[in-house]
Residue, then its C-alpha position, 0 to 999 in steps of 0.5 A: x566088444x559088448x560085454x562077455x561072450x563064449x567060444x568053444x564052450x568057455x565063457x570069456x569076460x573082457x576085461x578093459x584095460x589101458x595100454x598108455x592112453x590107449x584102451x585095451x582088453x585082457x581077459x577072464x576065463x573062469x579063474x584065470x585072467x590074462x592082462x599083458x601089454x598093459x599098465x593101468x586096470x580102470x577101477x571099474x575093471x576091477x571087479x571082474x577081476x574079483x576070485x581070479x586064482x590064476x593071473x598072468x600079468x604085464x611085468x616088462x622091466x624094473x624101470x617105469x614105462x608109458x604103456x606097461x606094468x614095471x615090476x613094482x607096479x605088477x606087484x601091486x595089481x597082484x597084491x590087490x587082486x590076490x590071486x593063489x597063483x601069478x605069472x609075470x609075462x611080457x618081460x624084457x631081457x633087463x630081468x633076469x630070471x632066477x634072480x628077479x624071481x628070487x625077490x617076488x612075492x610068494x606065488x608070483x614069478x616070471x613066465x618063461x618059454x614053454x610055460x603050461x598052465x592048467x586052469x579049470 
């Protein structure tokens, strides 16, 4: 992917990220950005991240894992990209939910099935 395109009218940002050693892109739409099946941002990933107010974000368990973002470690990306809002996706059934979400930061949960987000 050479950079940012769009489609439909949106402007869509790539944004490099690994999953393990393999590259892989989540994404940027305006003020929203999705980076799932993933478990590092490469630092130079992280300026396009910069003014997201709505992040949803690999979270698959507590434990670590090789090609995802444990819980902890989610935490942190969402402490350093600081957005107003952040949604935990690509969770295992190891978390469970009301009492995971119980323990996150304030703006940070766990997605669910038939989530909506509205972003602009």
């Amino acid at each position: 992917m050479g950079g940012a395109f769009t489609l439909g009218g949106v402007d869509i940002v790539p944004v490099p990220v690994m999953h393990g050693p393999r590259p892989i892109l989540g994404y940027r739409l305006g003020s929203f950005a999705y980076l799932t099946d993933c478990n590092h941002i490469p630092e130079p990933s992280w300026p396009l991240l910069e003014g997201v107010r709505t992040l949803v974000l690999d979270a698959l368990r507590e434990r670590p894992h090789a090609t995802h973002f444990s819980v902890a470690e989610a935490v942190q990306v969402a402490e350093r990209i600081a957005p107003d809002r952040t949604y935990f996706t690509h969770i295992s059934h190891d978390l469970p939910h009301t009492a995971t979400c119980a323990r996150l930061p304030a703006g940070v949960e766990l997605a669910y099935d038939g989530l909506v987000l509205e972003i602009s």
